[in-house]
Each structure stands twice: as structure tokens, then as C-alpha cells.
PyMOL commands that place a pseudoatom at each C-alpha (Angstrom):
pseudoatom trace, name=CA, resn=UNK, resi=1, chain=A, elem=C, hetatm=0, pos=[-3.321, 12.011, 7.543]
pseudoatom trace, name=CA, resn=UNK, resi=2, chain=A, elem=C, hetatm=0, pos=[-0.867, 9.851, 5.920]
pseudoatom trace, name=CA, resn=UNK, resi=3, chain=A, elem=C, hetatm=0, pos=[2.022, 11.303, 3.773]
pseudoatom trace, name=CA, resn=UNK, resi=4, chain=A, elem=C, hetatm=0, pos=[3.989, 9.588, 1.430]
pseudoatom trace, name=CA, resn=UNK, resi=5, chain=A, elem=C, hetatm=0, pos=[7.543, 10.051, 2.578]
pseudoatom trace, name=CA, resn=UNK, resi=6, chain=A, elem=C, hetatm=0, pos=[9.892, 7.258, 0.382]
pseudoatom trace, name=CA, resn=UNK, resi=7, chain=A, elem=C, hetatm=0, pos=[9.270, 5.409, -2.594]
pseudoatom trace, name=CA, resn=UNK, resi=8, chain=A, elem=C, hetatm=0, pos=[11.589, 2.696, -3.922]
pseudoatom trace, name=CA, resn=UNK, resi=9, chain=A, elem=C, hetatm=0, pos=[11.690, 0.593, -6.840]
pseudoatom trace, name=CA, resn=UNK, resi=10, chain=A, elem=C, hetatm=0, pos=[14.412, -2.904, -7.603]
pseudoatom trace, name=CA, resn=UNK, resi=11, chain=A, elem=C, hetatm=0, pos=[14.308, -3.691, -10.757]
pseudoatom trace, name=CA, resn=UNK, resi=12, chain=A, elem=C, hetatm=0, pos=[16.017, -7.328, -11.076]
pseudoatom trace, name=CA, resn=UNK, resi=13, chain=A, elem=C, hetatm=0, pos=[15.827, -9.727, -14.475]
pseudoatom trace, name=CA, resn=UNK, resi=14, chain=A, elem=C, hetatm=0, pos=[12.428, -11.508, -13.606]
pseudoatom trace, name=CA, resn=UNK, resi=15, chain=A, elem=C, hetatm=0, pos=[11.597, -9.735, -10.256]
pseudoatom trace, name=CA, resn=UNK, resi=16, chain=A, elem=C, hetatm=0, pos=[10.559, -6.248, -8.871]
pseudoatom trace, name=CA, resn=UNK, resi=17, chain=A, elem=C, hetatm=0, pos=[10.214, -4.497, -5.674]
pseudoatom trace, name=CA, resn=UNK, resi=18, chain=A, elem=C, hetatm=0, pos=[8.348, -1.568, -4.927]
pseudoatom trace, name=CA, resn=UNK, resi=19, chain=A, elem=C, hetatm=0, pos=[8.185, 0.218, -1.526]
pseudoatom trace, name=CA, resn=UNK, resi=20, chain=A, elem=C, hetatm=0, pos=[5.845, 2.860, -0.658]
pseudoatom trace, name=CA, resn=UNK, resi=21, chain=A, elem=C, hetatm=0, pos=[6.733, 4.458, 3.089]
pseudoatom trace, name=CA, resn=UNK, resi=22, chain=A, elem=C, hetatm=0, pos=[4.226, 6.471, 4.111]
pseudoatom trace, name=CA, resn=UNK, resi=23, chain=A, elem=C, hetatm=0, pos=[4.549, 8.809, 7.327]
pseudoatom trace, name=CA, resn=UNK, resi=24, chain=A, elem=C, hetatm=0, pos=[1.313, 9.064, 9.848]
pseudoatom trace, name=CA, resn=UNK, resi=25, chain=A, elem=C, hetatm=0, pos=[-0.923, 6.578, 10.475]
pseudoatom trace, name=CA, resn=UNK, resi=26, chain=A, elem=C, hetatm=0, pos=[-4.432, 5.348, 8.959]
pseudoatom trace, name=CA, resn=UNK, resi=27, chain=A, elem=C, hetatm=0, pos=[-7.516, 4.629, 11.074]
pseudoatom trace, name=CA, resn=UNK, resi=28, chain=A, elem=C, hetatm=0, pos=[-8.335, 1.060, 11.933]
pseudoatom trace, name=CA, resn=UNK, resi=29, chain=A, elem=C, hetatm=0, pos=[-10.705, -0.982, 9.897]
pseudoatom trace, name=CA, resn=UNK, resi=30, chain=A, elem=C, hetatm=0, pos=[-13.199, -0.677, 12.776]
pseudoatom trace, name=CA, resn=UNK, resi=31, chain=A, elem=C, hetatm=0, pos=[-12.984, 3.152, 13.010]
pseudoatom trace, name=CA, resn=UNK, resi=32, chain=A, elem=C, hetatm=0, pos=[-13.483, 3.223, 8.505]
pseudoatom trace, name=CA, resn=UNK, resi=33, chain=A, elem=C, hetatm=0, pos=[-16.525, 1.089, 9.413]
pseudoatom trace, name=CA, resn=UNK, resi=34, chain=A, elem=C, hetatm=0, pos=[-18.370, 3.071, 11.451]
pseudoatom trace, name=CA, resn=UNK, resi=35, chain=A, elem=C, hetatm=0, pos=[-17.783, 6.373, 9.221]
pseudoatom trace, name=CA, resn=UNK, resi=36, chain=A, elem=C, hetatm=0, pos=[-20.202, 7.839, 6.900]
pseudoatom trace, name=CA, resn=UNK, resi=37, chain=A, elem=C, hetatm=0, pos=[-19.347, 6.201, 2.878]
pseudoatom trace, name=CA, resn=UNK, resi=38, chain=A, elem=C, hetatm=0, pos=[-18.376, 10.021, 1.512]
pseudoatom trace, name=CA, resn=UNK, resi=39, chain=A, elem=C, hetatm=0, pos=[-16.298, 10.157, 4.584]
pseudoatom trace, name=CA, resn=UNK, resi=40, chain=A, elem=C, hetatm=0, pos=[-14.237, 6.779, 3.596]
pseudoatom trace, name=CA, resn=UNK, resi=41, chain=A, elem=C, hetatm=0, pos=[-15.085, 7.654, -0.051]
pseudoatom trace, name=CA, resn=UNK, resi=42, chain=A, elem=C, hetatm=0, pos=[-12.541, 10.811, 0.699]
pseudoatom trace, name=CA, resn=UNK, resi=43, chain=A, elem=C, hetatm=0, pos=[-9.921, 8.867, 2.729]
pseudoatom trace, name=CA, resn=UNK, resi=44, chain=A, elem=C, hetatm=0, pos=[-9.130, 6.290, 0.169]
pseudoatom trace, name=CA, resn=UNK, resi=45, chain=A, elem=C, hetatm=0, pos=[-9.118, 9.239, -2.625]
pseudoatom trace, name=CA, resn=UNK, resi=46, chain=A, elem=C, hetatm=0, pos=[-6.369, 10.949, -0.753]
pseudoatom trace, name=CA, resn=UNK, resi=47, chain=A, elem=C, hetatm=0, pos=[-4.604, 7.937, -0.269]
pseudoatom trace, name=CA, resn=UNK, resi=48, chain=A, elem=C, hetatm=0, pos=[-4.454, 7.393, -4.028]
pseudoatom trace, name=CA, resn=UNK, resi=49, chain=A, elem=C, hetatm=0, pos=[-3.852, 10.366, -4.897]
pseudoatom trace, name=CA, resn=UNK, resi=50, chain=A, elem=C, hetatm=0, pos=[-1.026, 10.135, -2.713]
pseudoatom trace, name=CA, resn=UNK, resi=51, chain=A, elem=C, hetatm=0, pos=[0.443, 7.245, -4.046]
pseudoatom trace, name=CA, resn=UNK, resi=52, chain=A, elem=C, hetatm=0, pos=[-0.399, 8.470, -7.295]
pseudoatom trace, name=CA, resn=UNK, resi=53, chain=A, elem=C, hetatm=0, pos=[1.592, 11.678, -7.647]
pseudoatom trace, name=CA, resn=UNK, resi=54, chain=A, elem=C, hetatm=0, pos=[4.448, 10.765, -5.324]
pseudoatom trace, name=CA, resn=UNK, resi=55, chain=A, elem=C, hetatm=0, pos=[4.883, 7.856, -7.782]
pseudoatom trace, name=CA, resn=UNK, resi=56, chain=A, elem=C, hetatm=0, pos=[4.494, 9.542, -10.956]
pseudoatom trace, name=CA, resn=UNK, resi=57, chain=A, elem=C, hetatm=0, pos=[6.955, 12.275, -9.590]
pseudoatom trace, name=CA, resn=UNK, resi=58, chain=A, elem=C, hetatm=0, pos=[9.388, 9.295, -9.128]
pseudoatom trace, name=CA, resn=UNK, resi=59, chain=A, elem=C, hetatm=0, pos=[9.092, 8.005, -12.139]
pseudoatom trace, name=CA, resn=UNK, resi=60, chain=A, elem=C, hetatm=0, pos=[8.160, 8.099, -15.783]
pseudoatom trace, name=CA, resn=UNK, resi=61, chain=A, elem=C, hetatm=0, pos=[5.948, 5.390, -16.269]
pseudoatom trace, name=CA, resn=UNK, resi=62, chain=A, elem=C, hetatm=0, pos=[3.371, 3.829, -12.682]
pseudoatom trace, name=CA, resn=UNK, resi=63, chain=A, elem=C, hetatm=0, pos=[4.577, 0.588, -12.699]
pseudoatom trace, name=CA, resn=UNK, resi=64, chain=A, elem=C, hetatm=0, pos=[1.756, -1.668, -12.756]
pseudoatom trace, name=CA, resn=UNK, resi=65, chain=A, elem=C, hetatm=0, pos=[2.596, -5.615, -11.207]
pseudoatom trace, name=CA, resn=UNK, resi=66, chain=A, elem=C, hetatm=0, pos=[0.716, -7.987, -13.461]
pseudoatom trace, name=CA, resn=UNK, resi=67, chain=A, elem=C, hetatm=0, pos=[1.777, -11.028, -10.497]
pseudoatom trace, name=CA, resn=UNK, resi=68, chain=A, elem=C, hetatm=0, pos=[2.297, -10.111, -6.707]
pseudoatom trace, name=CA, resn=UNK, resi=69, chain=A, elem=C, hetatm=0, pos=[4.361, -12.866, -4.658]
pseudoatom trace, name=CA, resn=UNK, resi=70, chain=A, elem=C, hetatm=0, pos=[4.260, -11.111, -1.555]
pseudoatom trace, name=CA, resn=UNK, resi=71, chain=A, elem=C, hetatm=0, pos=[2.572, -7.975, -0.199]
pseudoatom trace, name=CA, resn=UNK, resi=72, chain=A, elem=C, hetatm=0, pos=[3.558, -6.644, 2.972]
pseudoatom trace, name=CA, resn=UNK, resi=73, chain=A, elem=C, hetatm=0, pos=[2.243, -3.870, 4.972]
pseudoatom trace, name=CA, resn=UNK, resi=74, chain=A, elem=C, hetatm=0, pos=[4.046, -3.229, 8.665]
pseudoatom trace, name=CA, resn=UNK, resi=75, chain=A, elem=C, hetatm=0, pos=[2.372, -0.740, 10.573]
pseudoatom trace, name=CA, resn=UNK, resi=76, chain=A, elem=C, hetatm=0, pos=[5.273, 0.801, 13.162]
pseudoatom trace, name=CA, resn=UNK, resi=77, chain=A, elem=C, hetatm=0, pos=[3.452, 2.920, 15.815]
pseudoatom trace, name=CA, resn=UNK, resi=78, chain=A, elem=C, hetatm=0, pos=[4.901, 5.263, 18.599]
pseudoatom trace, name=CA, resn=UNK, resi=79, chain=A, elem=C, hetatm=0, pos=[3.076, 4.053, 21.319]
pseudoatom trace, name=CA, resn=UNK, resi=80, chain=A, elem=C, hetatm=0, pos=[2.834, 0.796, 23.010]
pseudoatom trace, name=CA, resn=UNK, resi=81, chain=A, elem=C, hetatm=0, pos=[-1.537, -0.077, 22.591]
pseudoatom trace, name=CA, resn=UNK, resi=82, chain=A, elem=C, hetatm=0, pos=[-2.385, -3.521, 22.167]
pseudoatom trace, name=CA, resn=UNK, resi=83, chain=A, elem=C, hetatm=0, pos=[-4.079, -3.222, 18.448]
pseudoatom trace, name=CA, resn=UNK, resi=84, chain=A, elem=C, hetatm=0, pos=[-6.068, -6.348, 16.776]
pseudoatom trace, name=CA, resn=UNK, resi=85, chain=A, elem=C, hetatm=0, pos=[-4.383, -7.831, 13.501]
pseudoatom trace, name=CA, resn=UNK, resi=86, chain=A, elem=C, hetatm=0, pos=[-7.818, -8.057, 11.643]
pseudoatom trace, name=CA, resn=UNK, resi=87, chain=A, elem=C, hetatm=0, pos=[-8.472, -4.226, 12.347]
pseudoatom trace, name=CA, resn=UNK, resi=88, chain=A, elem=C, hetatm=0, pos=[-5.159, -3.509, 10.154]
pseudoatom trace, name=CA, resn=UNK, resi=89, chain=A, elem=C, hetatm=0, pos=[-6.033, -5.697, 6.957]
pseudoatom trace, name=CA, resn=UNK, resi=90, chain=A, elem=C, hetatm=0, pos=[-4.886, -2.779, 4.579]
pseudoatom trace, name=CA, resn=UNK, resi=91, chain=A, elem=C, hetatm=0, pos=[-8.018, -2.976, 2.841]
pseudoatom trace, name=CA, resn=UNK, resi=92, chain=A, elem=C, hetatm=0, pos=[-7.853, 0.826, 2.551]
pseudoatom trace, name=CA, resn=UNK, resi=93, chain=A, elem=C, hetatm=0, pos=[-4.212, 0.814, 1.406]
pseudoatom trace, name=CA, resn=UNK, resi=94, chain=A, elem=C, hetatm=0, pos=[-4.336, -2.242, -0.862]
pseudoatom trace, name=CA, resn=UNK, resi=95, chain=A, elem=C, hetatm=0, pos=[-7.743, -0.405, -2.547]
pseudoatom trace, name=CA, resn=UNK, resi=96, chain=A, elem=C, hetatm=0, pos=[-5.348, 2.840, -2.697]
pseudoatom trace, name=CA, resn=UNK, resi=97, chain=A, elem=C, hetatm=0, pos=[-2.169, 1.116, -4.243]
pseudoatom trace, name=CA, resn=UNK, resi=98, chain=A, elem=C, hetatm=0, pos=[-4.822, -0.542, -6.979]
pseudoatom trace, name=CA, resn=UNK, resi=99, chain=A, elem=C, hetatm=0, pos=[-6.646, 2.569, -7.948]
pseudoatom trace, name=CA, resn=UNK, resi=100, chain=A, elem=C, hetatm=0, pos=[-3.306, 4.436, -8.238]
pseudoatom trace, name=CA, resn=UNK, resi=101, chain=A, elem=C, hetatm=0, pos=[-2.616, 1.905, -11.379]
pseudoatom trace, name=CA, resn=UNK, resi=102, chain=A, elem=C, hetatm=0, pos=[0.095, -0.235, -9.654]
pseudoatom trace, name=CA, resn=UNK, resi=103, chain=A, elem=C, hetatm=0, pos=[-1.646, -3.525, -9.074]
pseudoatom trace, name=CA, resn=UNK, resi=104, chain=A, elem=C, hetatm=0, pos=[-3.337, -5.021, -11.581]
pseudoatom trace, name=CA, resn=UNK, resi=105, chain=A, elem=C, hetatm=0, pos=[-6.210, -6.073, -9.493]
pseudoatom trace, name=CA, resn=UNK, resi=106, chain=A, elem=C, hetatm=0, pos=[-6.176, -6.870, -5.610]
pseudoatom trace, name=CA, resn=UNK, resi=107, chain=A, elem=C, hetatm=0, pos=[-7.821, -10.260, -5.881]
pseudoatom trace, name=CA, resn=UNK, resi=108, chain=A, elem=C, hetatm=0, pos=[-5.925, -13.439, -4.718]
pseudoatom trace, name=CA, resn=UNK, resi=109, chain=A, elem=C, hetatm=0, pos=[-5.452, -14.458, -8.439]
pseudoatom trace, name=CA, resn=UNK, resi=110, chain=A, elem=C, hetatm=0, pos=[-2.850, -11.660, -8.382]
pseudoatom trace, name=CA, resn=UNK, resi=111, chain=A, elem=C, hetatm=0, pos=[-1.711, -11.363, -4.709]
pseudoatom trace, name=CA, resn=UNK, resi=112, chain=A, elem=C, hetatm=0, pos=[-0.322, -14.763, -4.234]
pseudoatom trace, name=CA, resn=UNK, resi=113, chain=A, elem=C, hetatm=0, pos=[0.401, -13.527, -0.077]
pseudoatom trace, name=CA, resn=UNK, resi=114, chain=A, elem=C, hetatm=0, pos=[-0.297, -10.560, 1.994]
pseudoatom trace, name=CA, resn=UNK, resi=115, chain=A, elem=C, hetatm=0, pos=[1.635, -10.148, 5.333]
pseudoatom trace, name=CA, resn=UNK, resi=116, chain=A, elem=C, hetatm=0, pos=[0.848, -8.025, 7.920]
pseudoatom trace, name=CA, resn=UNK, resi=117, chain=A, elem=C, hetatm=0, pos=[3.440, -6.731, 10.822]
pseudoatom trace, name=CA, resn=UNK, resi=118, chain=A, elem=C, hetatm=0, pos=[2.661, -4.157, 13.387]
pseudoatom trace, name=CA, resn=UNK, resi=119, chain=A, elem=C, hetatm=0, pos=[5.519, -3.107, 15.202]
pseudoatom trace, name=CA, resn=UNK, resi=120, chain=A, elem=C, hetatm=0, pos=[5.377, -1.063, 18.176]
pseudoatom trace, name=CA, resn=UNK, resi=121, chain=A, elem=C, hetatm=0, pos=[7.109, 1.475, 20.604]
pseudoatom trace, name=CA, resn=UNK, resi=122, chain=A, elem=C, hetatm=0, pos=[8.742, 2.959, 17.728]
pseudoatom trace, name=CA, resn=UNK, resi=123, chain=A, elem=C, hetatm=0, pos=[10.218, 6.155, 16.767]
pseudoatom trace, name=CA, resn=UNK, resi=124, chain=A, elem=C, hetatm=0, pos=[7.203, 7.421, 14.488]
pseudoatom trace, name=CA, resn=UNK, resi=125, chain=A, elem=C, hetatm=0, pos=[4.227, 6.704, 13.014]
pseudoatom trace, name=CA, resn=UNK, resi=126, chain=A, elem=C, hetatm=0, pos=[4.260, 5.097, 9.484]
pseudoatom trace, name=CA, resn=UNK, resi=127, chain=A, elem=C, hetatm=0, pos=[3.461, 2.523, 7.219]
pseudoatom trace, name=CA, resn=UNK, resi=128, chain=A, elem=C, hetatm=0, pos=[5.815, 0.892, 4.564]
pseudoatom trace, name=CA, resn=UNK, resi=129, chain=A, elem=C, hetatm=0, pos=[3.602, -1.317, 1.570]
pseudoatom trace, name=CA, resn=UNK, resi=130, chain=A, elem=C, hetatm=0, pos=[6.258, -3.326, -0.227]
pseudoatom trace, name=CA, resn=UNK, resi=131, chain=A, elem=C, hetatm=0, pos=[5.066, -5.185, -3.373]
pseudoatom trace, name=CA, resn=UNK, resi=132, chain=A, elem=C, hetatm=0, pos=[7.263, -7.974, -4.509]
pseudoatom trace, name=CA, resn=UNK, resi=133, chain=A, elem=C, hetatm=0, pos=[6.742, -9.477, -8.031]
pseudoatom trace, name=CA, resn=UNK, resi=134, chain=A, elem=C, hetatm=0, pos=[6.423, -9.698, -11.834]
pseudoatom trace, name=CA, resn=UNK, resi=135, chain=A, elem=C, hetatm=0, pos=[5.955, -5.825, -13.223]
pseudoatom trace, name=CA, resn=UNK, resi=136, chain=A, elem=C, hetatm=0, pos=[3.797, -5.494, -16.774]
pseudoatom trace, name=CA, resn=UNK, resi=137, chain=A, elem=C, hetatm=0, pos=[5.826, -5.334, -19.748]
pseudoatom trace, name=CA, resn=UNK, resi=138, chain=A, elem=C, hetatm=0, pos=[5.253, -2.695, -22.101]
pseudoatom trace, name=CA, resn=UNK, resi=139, chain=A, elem=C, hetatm=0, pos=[3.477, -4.150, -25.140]
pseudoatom trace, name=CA, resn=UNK, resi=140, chain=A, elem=C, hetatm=0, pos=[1.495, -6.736, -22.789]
pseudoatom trace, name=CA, resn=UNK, resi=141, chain=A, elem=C, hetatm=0, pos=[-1.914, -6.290, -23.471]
pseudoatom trace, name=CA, resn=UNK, resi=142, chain=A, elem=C, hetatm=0, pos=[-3.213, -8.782, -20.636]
for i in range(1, 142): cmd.bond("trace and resi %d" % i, "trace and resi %d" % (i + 1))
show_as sticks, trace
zoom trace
């Protein structure tokens, strides 16, 4: 089970950058597949709910990115397995980070590019999401 560990949010004049590191690891795409919907159905709501709180804890406000220029999710696993790109398309994650109010929408009208790194032979299991972009103003109603 995953467990959000760090979050971080840069603030600059036209830009933002939020990063969500999460400690564990999430089950490839082709293991989610084969699982029963409630099953997957209960994943991505712990996920969220994840995000979520350890967000809202953070700060005041979820801040929601209207315009994504990058999103990046690097996998970094202990172990040294050969694993298949396409198996770790943070479909679950990306779903998670949306319902938790911080994208706008996942489609590529708002993600402009998602980049995917898995690194491993590392010290631990975890994930880091970053989200690079334009955050929501207050007062938009878009």
C-alpha cells in the first residue's frame, strides 16, 4: 500500500510545482487489469484519499492546475526486475491526483506531457508525481 510521505508546492509568478512522494509501490497496470472492478474501485479510493488528506493537511486550499506542462511520475524500486514502461502508465495515480481535486481534468487538453521514469536498484520503494504548470486562480470560474 502506498503512503504519502512528502508533499511540496513552488509557487513562482506564472508557474507552479507540486510534488506528491509517495512511499511503497502500486501494482502494475497488468496486475489492476486482471482484478475484480470493486477490487480496483478500492485501490484508486485509497489513493485519493491519500492524496486528498495529506494535501489538505498541507495546505489551506487543494490546489487545482487549470494547465499541466509536464507530468512526471518516476517509479524508484529496490530491486533490480526488468519492468515494461506501458505496465507503469500511472493511469491509477493520474485518476487519483484528478479525483483528489488537483487536476482539472486528465485529458491531453490539460496535460500538455506526461513522462514516465523507472529507476531501479534503489534504496526504497516509492513514487514521486510532480505536476508542473498554471494553478486556478481564485475567482476563475472556468
Amino acid at each position: 500500500m502506498l503512503k504519502v510521505d512528502k508533499i511540496f508546492l513552488f509557487e513562482l509568478t506564472k508557474k507552479a510545482q507540486l510534488q506528491i512522494e509517495f512511499l511503497g509501490k502500486v501494482e502494475s497496470l497488468n496486475v489492476l487489469l486482471h482484478q475484480h472492478w470493486a477490487v480496483r474501485d478500492k485501490t484508486l479510493k485509497e489513493i485519493t484519499e491519500q492524496i486528498f488528506y495529506a494535501v489538505r493537511e498541507k495546505f489551506l486550499k487543494i490546489p487545482q492546475f487549470e494547465h499541466v506542462e509536464n507530468l512526471s511520475l518516476i517509479y524508484f524500486f529496490k530491486d533490480n526486475r526488468a519492468r515494461d514502461y506501458d505496465n507503469y502508465s500511472g493511469k491509477i495515480l493520474i485518476d487519483a491526483v484528478k479525483k483528489a481535486g488537483i487536476l482539472k481534468d486528465d485529458s491531453c487538453k490539460i496535460i500538455r506531457k506526461l513522462e514516465i521514469k523507472i529507476l531501479l536498484g534503489q534504496e526504497k520503494d516509492k513514487i514521486i508525481i510532480t505536476v508542473d504548470g498554471k494553478l486556478k486562480k481564485e475567482g476563475d470560474q472556468k
